[in-house]
C-alpha positions in Angstrom: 0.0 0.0 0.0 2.8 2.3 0.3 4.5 1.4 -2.2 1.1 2.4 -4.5 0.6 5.5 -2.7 4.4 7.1 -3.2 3.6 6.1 -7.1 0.2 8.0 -6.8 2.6 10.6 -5.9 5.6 10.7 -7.5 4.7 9.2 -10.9 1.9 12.6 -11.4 4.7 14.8 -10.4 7.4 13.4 -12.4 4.9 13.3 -15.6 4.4 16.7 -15.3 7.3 17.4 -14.9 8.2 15.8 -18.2 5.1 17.4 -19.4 5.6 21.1 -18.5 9.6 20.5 -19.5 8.7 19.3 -23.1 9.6 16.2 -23.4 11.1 15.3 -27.1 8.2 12.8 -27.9 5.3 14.7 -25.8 5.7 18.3 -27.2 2.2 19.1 -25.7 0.7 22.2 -24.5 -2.1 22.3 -21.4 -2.2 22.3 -18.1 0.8 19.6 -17.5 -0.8 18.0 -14.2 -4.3 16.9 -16.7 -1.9 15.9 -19.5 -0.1 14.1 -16.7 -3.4 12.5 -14.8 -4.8 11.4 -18.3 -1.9 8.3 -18.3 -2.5 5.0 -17.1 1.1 5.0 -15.2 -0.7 8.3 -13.4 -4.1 7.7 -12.6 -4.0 3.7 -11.7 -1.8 4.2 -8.6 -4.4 7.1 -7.6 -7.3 4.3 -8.4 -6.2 2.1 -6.4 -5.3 3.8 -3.2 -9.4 5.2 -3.3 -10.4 1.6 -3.6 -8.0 0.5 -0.7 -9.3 3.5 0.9 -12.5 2.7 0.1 -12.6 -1.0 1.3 -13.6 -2.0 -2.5 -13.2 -5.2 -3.3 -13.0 -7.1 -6.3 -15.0 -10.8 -6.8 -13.4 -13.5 -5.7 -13.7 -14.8 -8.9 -11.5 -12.4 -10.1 -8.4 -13.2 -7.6 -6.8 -15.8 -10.2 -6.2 -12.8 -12.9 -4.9 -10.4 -10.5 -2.8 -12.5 -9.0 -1.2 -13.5 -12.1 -0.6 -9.5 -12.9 0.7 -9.6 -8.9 3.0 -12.0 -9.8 4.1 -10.9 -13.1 4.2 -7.0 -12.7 7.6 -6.9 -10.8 9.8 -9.4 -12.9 8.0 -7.7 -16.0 9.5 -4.1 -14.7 12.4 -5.8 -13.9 13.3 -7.3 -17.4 12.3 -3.9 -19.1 14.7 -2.2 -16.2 17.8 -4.1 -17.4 16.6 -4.1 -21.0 16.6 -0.3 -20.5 20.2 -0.5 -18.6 21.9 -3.2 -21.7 21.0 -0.5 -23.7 23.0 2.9 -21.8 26.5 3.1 -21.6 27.1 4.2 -17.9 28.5 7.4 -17.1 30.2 8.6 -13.6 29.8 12.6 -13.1 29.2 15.0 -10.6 25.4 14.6 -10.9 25.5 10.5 -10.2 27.6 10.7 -7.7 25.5 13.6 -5.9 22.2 11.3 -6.7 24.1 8.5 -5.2 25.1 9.6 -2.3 21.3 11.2 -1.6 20.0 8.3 -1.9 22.5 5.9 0.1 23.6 8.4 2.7 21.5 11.6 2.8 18.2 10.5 3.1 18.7 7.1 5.5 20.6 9.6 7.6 17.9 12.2 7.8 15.4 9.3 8.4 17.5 8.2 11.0 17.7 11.5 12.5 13.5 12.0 12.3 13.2 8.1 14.0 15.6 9.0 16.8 13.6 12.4 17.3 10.3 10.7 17.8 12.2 8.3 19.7 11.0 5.0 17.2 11.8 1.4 18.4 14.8 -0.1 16.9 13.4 -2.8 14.4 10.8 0.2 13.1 14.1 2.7 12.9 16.4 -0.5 11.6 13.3 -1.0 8.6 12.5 2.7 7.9 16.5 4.1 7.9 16.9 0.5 5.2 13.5 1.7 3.1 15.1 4.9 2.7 18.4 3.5 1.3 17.1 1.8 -1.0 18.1 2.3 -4.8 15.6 4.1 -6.7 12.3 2.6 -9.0 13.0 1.2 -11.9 9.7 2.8 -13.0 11.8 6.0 -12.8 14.4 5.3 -15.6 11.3 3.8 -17.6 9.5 6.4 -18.1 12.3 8.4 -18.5 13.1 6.1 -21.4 10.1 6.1 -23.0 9.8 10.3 -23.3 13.8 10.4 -23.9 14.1 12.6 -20.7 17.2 12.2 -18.2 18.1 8.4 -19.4 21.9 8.0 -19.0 22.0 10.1 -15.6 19.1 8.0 -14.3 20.2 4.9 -15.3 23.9 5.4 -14.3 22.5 6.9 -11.3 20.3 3.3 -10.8 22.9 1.0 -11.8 25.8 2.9 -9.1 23.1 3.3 -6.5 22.1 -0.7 -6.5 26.2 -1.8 -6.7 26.3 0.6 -4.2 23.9 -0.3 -1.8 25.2 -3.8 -1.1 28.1 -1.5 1.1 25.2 1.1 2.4 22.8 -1.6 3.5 25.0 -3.3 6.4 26.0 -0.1 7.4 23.0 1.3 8.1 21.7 -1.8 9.7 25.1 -1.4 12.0 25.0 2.1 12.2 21.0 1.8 13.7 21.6 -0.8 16.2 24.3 1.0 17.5 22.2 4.4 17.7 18.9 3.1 18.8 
């Protein structure tokens, strides 16, 4: 649920952003947050956190098929992630290392700082610090692919922030335990 609620988020923003940037293959004009809403990628995430909201459910009947999408959704993103990295040659500059290190060091540290400030117990700190270290959506680069915007910074950003996380992720396990 979380998970779907930062996309209901960040995936609106981000389109408009695109949107109200000009992207090379969307070249639109409008209000960029309604040409950003009118995508499937936008307005799902936003559907389905009413209908959680909302206590809707779907038939049982229908359990089978969405639990074949479940199943299948994150290999699928996945496969077009690394499709979508096979294809960049990765660069190392300034602006990968500084999205690198805000998302390994910067943000774990500040949610470490905001858990110990509301005084969180330890496994909640351990799993919140961890959930903000980890490497960016692939969704990101994905999109980004698809309206040519930001590709070989986001994926060289990715691809250094996963290889890099195998280092961040014990040390902000050991960093935590020692602090809470």
């Amino acid at each position: 649920i979380v998970s779907i609620v930062v996309d209901a988020i960040n995936i609106p923003i981000g389109l408009a952003l695109m949107n109200n940037g000009g992207s090379v293959k969307q070249a639109k004009k409008g209000n960029p947050v309604i040409d950003a809403l009118k995508e499937p990628v936008c307005w799902a995430p936003i559907l389905a956190v009413i209908l959680v909201l909302l206590d809707i459910k779907f038939p049982a009947i229908l359990d089978p098929n969405f639990e074949l999408i479940a199943k299948a959704n994150s290999g699928v993103a996945v496969f077009a992630a690394g499709l979508t990295l096979s294809g960049m040659k990765f660069q190392l500059d300034k602006e990968v290392i500084y999205n690198t290190v805000l998302k390994l060091v910067l943000m774990p540290a500040a949610l470490l700082i905001v858990g110990m400030l509301f005084h969180m117990e330890a496994d909640k700190l351990q799993m919140m610090v961890l959930a903000g270290a980890l490497p960016p959506a692939f969704s990101g680069i994905i999109i980004g692919n698809q309206n040519q915007l930001y590709e070989r910074t986001g994926t060289s950003s990715l691809a250094f922030s996963i290889l890099l996380f195998v280092v961040a992720a014990p040390f902000w396990i050991w960093i935590t335990r020692m602090v809470a």
